[in-house]
PyMOL Python script that loads the backbone (N, CA, C, O; Angstrom):
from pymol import cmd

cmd.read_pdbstr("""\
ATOM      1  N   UNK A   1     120.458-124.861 285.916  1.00  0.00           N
ATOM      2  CA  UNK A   1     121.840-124.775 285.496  1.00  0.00           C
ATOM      3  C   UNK A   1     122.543-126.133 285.524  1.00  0.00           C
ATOM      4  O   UNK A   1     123.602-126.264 284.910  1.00  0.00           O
ATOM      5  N   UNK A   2     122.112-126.949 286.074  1.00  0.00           N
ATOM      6  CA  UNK A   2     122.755-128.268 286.672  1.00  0.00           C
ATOM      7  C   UNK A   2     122.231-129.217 285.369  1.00  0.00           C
ATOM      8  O   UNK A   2     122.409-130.423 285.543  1.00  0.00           O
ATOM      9  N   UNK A   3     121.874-128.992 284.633  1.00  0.00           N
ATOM     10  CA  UNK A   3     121.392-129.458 283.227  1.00  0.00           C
ATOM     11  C   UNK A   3     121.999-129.173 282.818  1.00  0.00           C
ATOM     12  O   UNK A   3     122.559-130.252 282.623  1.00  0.00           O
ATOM     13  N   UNK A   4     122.741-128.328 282.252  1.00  0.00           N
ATOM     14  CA  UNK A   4     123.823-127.497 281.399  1.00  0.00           C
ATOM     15  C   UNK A   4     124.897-128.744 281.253  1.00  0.00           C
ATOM     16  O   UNK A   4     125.206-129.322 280.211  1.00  0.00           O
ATOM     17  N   UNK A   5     125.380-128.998 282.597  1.00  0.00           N
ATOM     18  CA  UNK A   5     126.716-129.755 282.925  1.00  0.00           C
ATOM     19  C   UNK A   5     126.231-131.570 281.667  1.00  0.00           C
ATOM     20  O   UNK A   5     126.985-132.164 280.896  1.00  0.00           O
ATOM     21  N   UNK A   6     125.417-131.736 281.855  1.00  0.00           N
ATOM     22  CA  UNK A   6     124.653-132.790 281.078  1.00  0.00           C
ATOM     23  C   UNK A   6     124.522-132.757 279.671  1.00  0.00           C
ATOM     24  O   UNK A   6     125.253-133.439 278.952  1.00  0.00           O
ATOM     25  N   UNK A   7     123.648-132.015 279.229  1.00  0.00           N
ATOM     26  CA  UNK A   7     123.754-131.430 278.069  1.00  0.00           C
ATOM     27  C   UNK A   7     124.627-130.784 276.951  1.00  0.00           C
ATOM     28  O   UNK A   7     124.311-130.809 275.761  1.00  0.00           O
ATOM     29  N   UNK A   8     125.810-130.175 277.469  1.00  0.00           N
ATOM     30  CA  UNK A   8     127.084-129.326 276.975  1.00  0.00           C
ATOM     31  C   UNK A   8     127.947-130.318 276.228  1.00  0.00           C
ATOM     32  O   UNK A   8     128.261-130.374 275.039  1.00  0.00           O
ATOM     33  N   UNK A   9     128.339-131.340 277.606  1.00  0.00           N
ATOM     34  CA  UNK A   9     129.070-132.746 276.806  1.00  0.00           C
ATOM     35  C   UNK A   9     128.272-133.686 276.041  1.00  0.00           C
ATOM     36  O   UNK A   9     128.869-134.590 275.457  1.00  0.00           O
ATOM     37  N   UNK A  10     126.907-133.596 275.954  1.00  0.00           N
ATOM     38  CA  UNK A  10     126.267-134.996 275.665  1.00  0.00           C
ATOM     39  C   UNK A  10     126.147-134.375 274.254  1.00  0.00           C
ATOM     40  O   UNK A  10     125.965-135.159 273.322  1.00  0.00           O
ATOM     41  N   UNK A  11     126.254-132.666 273.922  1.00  0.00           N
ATOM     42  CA  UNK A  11     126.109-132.312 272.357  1.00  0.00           C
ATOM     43  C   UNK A  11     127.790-132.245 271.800  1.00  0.00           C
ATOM     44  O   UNK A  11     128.200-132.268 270.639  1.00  0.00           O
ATOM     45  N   UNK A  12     128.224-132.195 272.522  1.00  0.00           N
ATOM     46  CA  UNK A  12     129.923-132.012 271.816  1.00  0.00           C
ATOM     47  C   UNK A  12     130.104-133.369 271.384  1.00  0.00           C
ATOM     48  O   UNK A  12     130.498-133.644 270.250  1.00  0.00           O
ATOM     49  N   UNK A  13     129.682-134.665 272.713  1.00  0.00           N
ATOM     50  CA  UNK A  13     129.934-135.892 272.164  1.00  0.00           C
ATOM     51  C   UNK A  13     129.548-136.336 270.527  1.00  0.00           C
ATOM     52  O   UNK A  13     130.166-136.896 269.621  1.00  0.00           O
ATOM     53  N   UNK A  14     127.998-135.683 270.709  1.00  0.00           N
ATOM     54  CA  UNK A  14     127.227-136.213 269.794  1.00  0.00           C
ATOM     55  C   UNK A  14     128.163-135.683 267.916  1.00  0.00           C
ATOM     56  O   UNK A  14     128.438-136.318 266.898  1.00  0.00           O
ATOM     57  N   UNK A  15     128.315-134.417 268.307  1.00  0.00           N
ATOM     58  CA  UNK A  15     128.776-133.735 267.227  1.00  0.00           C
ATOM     59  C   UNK A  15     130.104-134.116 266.734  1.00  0.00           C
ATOM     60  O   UNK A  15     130.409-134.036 265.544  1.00  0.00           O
ATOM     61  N   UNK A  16     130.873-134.522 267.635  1.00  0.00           N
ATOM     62  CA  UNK A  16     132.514-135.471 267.284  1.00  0.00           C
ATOM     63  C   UNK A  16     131.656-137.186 266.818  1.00  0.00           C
ATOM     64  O   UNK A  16     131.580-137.370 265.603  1.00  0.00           O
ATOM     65  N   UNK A  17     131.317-137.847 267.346  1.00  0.00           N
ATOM     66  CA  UNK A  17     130.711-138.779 266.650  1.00  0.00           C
ATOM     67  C   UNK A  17     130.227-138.639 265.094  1.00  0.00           C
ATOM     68  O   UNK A  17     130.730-139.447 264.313  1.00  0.00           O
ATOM     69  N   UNK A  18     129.140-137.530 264.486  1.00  0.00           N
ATOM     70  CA  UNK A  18     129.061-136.875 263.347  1.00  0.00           C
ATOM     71  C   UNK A  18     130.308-136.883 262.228  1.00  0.00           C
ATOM     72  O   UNK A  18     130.551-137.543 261.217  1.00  0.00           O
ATOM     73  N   UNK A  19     131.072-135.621 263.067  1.00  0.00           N
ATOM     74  CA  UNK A  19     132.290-135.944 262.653  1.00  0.00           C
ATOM     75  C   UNK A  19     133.032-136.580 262.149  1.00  0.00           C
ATOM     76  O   UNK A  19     133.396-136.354 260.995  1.00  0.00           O
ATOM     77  N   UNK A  20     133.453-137.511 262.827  1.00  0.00           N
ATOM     78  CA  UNK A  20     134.068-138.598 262.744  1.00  0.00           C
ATOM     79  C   UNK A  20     133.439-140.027 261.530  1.00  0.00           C
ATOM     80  O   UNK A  20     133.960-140.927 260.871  1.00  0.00           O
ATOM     81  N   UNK A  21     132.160-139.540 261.770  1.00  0.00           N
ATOM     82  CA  UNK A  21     131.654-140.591 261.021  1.00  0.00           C
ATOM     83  C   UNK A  21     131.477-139.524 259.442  1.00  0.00           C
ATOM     84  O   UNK A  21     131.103-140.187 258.475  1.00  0.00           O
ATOM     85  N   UNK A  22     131.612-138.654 259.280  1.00  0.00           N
ATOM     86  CA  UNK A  22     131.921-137.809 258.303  1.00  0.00           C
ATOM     87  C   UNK A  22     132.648-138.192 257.336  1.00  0.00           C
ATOM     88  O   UNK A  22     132.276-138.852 256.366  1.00  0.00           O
ATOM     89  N   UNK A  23     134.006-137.683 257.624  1.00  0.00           N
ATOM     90  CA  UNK A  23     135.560-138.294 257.622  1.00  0.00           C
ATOM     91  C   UNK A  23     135.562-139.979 257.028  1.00  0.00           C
ATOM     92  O   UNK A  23     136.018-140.486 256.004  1.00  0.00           O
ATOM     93  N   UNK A  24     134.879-140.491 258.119  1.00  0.00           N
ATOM     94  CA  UNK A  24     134.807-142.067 257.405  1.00  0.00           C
ATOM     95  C   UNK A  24     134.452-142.094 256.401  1.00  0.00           C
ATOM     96  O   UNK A  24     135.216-142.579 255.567  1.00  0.00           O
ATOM     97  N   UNK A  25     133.236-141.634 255.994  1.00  0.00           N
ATOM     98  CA  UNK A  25     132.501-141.943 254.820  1.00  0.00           C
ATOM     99  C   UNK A  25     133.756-140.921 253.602  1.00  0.00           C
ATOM    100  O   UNK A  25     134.118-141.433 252.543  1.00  0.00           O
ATOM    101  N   UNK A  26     134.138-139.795 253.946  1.00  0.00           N
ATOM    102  CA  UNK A  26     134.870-139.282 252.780  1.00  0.00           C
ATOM    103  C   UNK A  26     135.921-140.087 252.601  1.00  0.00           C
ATOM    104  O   UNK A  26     136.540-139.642 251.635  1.00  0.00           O
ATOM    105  N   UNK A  27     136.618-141.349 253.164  1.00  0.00           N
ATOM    106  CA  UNK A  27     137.872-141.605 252.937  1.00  0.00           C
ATOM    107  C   UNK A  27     137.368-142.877 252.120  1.00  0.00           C
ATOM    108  O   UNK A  27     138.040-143.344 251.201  1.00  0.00           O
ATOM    109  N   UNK A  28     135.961-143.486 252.572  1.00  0.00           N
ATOM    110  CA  UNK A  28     135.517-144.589 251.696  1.00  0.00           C
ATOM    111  C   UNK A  28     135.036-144.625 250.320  1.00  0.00           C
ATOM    112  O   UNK A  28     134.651-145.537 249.588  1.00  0.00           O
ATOM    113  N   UNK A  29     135.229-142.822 250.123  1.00  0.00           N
ATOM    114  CA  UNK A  29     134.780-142.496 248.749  1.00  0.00           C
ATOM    115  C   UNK A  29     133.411-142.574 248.367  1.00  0.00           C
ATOM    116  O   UNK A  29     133.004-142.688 247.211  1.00  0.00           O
ATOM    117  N   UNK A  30     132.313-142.464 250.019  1.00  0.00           N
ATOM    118  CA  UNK A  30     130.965-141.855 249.396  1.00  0.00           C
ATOM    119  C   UNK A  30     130.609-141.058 248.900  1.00  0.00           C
ATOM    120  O   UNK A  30     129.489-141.138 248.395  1.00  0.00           O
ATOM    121  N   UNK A  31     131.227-140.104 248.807  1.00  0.00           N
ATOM    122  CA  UNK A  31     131.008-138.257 247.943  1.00  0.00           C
ATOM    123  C   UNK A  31     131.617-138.145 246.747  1.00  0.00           C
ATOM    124  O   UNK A  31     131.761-137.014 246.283  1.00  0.00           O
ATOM    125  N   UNK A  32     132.173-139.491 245.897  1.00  0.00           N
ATOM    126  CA  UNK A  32     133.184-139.474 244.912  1.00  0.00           C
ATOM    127  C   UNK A  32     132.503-138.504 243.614  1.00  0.00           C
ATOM    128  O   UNK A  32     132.979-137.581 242.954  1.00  0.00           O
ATOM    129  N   UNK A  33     130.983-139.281 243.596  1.00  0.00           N
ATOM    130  CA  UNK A  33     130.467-138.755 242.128  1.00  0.00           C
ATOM    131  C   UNK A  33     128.908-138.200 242.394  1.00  0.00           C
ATOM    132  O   UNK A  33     127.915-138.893 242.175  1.00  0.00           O
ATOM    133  N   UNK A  34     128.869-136.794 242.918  1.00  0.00           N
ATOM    134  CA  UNK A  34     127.536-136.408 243.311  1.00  0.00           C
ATOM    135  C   UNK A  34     126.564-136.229 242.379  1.00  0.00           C
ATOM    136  O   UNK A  34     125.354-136.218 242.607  1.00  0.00           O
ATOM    137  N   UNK A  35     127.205-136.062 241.114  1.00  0.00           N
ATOM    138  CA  UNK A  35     127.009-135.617 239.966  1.00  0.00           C
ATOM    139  C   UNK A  35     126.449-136.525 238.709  1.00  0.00           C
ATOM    140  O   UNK A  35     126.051-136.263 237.574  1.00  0.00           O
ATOM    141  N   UNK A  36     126.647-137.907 239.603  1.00  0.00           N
ATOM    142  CA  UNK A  36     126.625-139.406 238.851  1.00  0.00           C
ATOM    143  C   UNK A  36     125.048-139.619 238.827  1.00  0.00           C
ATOM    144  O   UNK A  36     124.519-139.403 237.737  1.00  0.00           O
ATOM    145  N   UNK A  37     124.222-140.011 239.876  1.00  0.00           N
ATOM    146  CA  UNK A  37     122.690-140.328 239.832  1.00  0.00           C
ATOM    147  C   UNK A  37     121.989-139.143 239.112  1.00  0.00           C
ATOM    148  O   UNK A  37     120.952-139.188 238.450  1.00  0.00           O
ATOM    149  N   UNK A  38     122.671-138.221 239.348  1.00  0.00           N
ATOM    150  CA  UNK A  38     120.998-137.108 238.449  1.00  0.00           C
ATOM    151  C   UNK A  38     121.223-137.166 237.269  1.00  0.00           C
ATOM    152  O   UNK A  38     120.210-137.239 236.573  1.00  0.00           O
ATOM    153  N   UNK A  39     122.639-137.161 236.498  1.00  0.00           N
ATOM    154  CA  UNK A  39     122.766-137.322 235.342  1.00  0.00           C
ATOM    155  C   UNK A  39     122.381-138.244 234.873  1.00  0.00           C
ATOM    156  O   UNK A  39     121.669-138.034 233.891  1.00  0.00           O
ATOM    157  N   UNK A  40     122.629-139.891 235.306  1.00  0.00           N
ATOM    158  CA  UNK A  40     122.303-140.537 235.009  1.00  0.00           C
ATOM    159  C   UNK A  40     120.507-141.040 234.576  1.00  0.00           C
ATOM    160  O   UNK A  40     120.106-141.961 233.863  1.00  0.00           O
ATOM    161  N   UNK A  41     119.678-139.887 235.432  1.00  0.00           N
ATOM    162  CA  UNK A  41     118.177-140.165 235.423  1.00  0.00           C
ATOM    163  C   UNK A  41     117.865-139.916 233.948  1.00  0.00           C
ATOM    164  O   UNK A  41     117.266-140.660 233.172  1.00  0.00           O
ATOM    165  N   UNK A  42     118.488-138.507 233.689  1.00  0.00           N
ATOM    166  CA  UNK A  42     118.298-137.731 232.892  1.00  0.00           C
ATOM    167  C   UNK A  42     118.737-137.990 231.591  1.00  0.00           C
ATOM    168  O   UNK A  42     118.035-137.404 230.767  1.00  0.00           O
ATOM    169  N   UNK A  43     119.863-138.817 230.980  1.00  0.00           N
ATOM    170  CA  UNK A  43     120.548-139.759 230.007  1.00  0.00           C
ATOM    171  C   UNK A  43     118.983-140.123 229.094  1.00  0.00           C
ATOM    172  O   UNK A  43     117.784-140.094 229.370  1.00  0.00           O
ATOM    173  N   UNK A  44     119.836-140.467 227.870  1.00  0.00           N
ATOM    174  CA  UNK A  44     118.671-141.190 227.128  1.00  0.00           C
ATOM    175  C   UNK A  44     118.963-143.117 227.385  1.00  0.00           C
ATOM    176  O   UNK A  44     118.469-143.880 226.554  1.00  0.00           O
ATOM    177  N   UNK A  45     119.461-143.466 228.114  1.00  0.00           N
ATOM    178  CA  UNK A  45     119.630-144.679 228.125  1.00  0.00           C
ATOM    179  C   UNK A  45     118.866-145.171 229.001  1.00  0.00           C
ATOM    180  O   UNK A  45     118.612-146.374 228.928  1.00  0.00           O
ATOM    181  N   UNK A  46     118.291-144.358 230.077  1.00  0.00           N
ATOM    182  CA  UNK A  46     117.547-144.434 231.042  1.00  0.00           C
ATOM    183  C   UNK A  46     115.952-144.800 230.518  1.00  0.00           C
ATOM    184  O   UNK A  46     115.176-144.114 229.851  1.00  0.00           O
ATOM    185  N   UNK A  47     115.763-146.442 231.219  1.00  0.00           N
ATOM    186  CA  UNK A  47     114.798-147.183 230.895  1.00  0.00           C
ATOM    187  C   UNK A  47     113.480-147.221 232.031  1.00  0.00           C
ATOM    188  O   UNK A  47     113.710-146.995 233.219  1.00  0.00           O
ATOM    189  N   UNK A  48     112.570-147.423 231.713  1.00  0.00           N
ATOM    190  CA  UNK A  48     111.152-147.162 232.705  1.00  0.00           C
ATOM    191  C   UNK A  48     111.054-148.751 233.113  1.00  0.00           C
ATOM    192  O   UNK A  48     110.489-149.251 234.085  1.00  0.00           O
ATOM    193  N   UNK A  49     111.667-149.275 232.227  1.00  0.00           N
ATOM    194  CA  UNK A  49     111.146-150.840 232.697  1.00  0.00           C
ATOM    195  C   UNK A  49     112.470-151.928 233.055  1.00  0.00           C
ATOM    196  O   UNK A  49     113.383-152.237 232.290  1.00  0.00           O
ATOM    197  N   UNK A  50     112.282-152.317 234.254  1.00  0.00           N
ATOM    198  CA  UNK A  50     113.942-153.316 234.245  1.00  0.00           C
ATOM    199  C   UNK A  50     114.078-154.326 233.204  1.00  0.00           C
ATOM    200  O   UNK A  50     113.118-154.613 232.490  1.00  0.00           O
ATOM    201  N   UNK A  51     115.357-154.949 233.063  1.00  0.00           N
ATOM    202  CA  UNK A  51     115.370-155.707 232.157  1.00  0.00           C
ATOM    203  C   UNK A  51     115.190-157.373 233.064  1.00  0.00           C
ATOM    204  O   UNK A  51     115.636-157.601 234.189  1.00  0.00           O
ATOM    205  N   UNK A  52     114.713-157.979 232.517  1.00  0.00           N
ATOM    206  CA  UNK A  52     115.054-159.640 233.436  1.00  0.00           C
ATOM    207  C   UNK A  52     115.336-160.904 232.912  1.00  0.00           C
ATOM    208  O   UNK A  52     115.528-161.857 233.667  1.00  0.00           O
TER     209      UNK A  52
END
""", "prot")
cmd.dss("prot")
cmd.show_as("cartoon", "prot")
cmd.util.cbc("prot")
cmd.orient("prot")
């Protein structure tokens, strides 16, 4: 049981950290365009070879 006391806070911590770092990323506008890379694979403009 004396594990419990250890464990209880060390997952709440962990999960507000998550959180928090969640939040960050939505305000920096990582989730803006989820919709952007697959479409983009799928486009006919989409080249097999880079340009240089």
């Amino acid at each position: 049981m004396g594990i419990l006391v250890i464990l209880i806070p060390a997952s709440l911590f962990l999960g507000g950290v998550g959180l928090v770092a969640f939040f960050w990323l939505l305000r920096k506008g990582q989730f803006d365009d989820p919709e952007g890379d697959a479409n983009r694979i799928l486009s006919g403009d989409y080249d097999d070879k880079p340009k240089r």
